[in-house]
py3Dmol code that shows the C-alpha trace and the ligand (Angstrom):
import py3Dmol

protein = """\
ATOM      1  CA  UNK A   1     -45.952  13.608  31.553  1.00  0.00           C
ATOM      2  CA  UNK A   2     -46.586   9.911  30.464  1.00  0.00           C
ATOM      3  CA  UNK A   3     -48.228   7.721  33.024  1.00  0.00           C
ATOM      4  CA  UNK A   4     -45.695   5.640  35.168  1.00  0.00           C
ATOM      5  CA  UNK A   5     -45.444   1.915  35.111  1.00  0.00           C
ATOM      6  CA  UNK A   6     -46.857   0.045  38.169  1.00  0.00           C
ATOM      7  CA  UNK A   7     -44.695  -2.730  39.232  1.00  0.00           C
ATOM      8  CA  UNK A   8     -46.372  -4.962  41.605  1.00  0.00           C
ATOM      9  CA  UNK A   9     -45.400  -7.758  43.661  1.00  0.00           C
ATOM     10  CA  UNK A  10     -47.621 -10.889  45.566  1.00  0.00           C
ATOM     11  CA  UNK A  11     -47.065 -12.912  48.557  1.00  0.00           C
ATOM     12  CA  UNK A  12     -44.147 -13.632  50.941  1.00  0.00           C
ATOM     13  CA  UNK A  13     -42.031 -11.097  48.210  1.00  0.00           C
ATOM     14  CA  UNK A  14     -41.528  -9.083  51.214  1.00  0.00           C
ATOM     15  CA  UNK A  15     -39.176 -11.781  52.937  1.00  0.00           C
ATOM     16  CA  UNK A  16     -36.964 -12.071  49.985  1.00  0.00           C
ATOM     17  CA  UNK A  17     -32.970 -11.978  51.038  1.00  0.00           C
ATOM     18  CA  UNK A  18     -33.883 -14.147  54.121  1.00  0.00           C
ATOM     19  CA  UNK A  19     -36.538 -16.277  52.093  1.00  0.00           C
ATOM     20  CA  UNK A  20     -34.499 -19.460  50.198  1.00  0.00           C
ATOM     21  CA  UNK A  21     -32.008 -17.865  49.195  1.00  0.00           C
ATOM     22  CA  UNK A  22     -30.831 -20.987  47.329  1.00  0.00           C
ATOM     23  CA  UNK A  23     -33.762 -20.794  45.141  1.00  0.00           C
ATOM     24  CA  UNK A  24     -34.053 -16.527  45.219  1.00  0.00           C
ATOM     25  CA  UNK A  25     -31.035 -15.193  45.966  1.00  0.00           C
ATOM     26  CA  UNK A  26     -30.006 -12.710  48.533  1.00  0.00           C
ATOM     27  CA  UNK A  27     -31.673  -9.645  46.825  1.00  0.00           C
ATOM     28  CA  UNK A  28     -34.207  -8.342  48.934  1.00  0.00           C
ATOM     29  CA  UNK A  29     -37.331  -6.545  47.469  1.00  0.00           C
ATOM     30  CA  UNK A  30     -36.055  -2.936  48.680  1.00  0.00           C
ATOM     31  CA  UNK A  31     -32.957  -3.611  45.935  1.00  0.00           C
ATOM     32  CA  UNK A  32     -34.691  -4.777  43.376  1.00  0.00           C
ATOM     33  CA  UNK A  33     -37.234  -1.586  43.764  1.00  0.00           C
ATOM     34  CA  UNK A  34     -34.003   0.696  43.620  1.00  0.00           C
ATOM     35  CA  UNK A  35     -32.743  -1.187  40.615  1.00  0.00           C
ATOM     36  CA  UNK A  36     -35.759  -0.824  38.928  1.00  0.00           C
ATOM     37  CA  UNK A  37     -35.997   2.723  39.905  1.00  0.00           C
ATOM     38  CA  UNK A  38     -32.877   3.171  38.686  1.00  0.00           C
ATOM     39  CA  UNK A  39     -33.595   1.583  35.050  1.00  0.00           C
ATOM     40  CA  UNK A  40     -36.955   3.297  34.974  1.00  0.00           C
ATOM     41  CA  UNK A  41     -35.256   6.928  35.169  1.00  0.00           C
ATOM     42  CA  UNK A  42     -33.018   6.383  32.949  1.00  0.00           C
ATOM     43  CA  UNK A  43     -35.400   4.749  30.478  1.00  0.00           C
ATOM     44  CA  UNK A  44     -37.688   7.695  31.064  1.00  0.00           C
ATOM     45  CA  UNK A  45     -40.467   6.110  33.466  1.00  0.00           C
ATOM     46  CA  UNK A  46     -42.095   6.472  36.285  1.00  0.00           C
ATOM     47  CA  UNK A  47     -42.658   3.726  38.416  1.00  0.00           C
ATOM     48  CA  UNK A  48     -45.666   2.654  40.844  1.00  0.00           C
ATOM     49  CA  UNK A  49     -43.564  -0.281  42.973  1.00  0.00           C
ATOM     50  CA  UNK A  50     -45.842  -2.354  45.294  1.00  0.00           C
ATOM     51  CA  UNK A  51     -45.920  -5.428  47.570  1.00  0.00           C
ATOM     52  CA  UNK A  52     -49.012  -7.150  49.010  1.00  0.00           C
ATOM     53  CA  UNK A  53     -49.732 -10.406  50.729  1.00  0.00           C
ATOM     54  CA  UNK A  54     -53.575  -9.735  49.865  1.00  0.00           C
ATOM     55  CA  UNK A  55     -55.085 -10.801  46.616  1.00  0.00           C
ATOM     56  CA  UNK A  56     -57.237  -8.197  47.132  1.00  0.00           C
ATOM     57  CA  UNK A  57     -55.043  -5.658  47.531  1.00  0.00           C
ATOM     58  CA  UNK A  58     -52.944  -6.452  44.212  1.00  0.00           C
ATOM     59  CA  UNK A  59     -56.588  -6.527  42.724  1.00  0.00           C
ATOM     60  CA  UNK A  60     -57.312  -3.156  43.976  1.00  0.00           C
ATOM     61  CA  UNK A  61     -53.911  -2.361  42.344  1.00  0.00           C
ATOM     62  CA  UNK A  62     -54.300  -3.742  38.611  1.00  0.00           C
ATOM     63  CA  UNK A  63     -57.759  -1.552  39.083  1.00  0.00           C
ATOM     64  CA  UNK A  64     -56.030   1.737  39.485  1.00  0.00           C
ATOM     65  CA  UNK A  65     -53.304   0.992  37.000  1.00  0.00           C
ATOM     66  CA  UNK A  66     -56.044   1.003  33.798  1.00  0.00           C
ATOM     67  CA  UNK A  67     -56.547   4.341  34.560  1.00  0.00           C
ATOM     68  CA  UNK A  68     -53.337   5.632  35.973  1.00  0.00           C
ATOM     69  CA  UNK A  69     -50.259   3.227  34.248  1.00  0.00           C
ATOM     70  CA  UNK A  70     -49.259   2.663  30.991  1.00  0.00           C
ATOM     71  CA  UNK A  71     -48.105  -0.558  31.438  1.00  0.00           C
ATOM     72  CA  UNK A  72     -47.592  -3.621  34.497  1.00  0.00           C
ATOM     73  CA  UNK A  73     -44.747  -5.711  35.276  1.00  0.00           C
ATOM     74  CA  UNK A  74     -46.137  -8.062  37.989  1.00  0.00           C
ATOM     75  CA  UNK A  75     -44.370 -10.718  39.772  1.00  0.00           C
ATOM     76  CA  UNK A  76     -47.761 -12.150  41.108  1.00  0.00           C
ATOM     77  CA  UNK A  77     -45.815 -14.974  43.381  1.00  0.00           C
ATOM     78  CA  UNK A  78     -48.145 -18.117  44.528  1.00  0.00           C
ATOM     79  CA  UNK A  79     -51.226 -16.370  43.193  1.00  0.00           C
ATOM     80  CA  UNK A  80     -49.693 -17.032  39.806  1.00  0.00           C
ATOM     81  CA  UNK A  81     -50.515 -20.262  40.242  1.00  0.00           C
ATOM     82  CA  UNK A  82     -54.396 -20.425  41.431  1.00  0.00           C
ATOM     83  CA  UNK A  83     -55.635 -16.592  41.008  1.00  0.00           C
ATOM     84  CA  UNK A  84     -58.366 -15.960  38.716  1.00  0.00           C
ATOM     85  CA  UNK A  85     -59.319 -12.713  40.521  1.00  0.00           C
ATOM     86  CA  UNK A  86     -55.671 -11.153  39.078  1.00  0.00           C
ATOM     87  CA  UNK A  87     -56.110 -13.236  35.709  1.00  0.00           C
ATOM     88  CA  UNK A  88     -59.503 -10.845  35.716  1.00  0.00           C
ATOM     89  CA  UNK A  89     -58.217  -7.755  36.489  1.00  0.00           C
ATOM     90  CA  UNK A  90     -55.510  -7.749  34.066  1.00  0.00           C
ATOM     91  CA  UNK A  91     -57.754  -8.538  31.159  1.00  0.00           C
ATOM     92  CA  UNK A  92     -60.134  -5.667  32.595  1.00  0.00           C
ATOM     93  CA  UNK A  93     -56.859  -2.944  32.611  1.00  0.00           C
ATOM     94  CA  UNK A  94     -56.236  -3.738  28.976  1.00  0.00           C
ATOM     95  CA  UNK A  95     -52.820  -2.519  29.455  1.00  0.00           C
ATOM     96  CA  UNK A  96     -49.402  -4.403  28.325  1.00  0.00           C
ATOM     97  CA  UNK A  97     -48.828  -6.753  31.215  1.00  0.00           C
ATOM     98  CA  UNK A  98     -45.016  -8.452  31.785  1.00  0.00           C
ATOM     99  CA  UNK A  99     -44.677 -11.536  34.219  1.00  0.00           C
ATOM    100  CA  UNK A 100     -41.379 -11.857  36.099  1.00  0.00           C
ATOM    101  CA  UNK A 101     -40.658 -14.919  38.346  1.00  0.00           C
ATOM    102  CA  UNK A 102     -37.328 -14.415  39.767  1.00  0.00           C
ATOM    103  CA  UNK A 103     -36.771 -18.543  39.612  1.00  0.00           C
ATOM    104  CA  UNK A 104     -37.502 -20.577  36.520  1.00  0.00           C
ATOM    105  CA  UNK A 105     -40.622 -21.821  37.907  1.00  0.00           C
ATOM    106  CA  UNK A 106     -40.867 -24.663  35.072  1.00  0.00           C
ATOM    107  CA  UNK A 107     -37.837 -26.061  36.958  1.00  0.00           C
ATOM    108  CA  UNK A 108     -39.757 -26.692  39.667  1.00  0.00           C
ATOM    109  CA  UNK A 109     -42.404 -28.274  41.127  1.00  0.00           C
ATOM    110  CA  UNK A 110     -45.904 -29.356  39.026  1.00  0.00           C
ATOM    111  CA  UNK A 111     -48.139 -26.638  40.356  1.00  0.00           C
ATOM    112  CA  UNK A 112     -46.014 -23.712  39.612  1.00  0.00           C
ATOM    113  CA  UNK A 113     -46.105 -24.649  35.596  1.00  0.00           C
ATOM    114  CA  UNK A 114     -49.705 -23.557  35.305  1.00  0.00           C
ATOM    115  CA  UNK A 115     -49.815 -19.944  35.257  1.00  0.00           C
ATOM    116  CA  UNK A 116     -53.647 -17.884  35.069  1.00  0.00           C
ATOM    117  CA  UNK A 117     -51.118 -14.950  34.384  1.00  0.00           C
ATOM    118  CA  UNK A 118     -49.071 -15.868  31.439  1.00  0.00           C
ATOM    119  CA  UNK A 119     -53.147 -15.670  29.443  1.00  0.00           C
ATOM    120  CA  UNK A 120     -52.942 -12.056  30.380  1.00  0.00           C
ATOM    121  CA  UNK A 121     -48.964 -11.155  29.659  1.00  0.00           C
ATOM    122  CA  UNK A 122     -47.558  -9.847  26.466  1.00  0.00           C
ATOM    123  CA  UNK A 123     -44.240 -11.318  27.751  1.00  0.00           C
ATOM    124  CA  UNK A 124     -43.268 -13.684  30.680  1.00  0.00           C
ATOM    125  CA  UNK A 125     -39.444 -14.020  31.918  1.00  0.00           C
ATOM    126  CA  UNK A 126     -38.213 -16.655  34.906  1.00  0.00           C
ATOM    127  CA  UNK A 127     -35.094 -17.432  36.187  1.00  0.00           C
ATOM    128  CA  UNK A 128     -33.489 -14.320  35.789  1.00  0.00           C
ATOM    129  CA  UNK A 129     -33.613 -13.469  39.146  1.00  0.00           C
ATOM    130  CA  UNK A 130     -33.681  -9.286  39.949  1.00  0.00           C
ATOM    131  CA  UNK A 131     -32.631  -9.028  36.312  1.00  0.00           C
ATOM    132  CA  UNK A 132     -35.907 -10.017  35.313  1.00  0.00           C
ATOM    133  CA  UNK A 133     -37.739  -6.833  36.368  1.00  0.00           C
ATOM    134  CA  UNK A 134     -35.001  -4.530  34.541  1.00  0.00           C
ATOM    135  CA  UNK A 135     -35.457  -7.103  31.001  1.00  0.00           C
ATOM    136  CA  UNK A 136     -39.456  -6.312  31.638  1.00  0.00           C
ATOM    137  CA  UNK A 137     -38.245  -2.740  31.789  1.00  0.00           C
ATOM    138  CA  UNK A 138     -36.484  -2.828  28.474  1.00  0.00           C
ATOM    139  CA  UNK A 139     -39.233  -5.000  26.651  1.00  0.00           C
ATOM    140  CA  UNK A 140     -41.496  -2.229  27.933  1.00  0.00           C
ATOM    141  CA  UNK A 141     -39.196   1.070  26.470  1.00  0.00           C
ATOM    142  CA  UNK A 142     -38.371  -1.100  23.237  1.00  0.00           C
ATOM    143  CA  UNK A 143     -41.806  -2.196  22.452  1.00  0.00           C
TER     144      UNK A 143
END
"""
ligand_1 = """\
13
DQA
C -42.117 -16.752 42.245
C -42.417 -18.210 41.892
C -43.711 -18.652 42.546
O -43.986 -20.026 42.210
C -43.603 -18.548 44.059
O -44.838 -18.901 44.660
C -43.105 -17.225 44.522
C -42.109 -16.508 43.744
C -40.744 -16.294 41.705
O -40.511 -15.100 41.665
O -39.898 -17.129 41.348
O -43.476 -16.768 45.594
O -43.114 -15.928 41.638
"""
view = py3Dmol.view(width=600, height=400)
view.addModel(protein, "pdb")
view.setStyle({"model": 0}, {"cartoon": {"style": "trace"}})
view.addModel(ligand_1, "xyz")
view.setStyle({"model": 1}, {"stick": {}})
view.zoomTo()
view.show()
């Protein structure tokens, strides 16, 4: 069997639904992981979802997926923004590496424009909300 894709998510992701839901929506992170369940099956992956408030932790994470994924989509939240420690790791998994924002963070304020990511990602989609992770999805099968 092919190795699974490891979706993995960064700070304060946890409190989305009740977390400004002007700017996120009403989703909360246990729908979007059945959506992208959902998509992944019938695409023919596996998925890996995660959610950590700890750089470290998502760290640990990108380590395990070089071995054990075939591919990330990682919605690394404010550590998008400042985290060289997960701009590291993702060069280190050499694996294809998708970054989702759920809001079109170039609509917002100065400091989420710079992204340490978006060196590492093949592909990088914002403002499509939940949507986002199922178009990573698709890039993923299609690529
Ligand atoms: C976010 C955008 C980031 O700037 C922010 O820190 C988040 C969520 C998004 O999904 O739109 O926590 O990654």
């Amino acid at each position: 069997m092919s190795k699974p894709i490891f979706v993995l998510n960064g700070p304060n992701l946890n409190m989305l639904g009740r977390r400004k839901p002007e700017i996120y929506g009403t989703t909360t992170l246990a729908d979007i992981e059945e959506k992208v369940r959902d998509r992944g099956e019938e695409l023919g992956f596996g998925i890996e979802f995660m959610q950590s408030n700890h750089e470290g932790d998502l760290v640990d994470e990108i380590q395990r997926a070089r071995d054990e994924a075939c591919a990330i989509i990682i919605n690394p939240a404010a550590f998008t923004h400042y985290s060289i420690a997960i701009h590291d790791a993702l060069e280190a998994a050499e694996l294809p590496v998708v970054e989702v924002h759920l809001s079109n963070v170039h609509r917002r304020e100065d400091f989420r424009h710079l992204s340490y990511v978006s060196l590492q990602a093949e592909t990088v989609i914002a403002g499509a909300g939940a949507y986002g992770y199922i178009m990573g999805l698709e890039y993923l099968a299609q690529r």
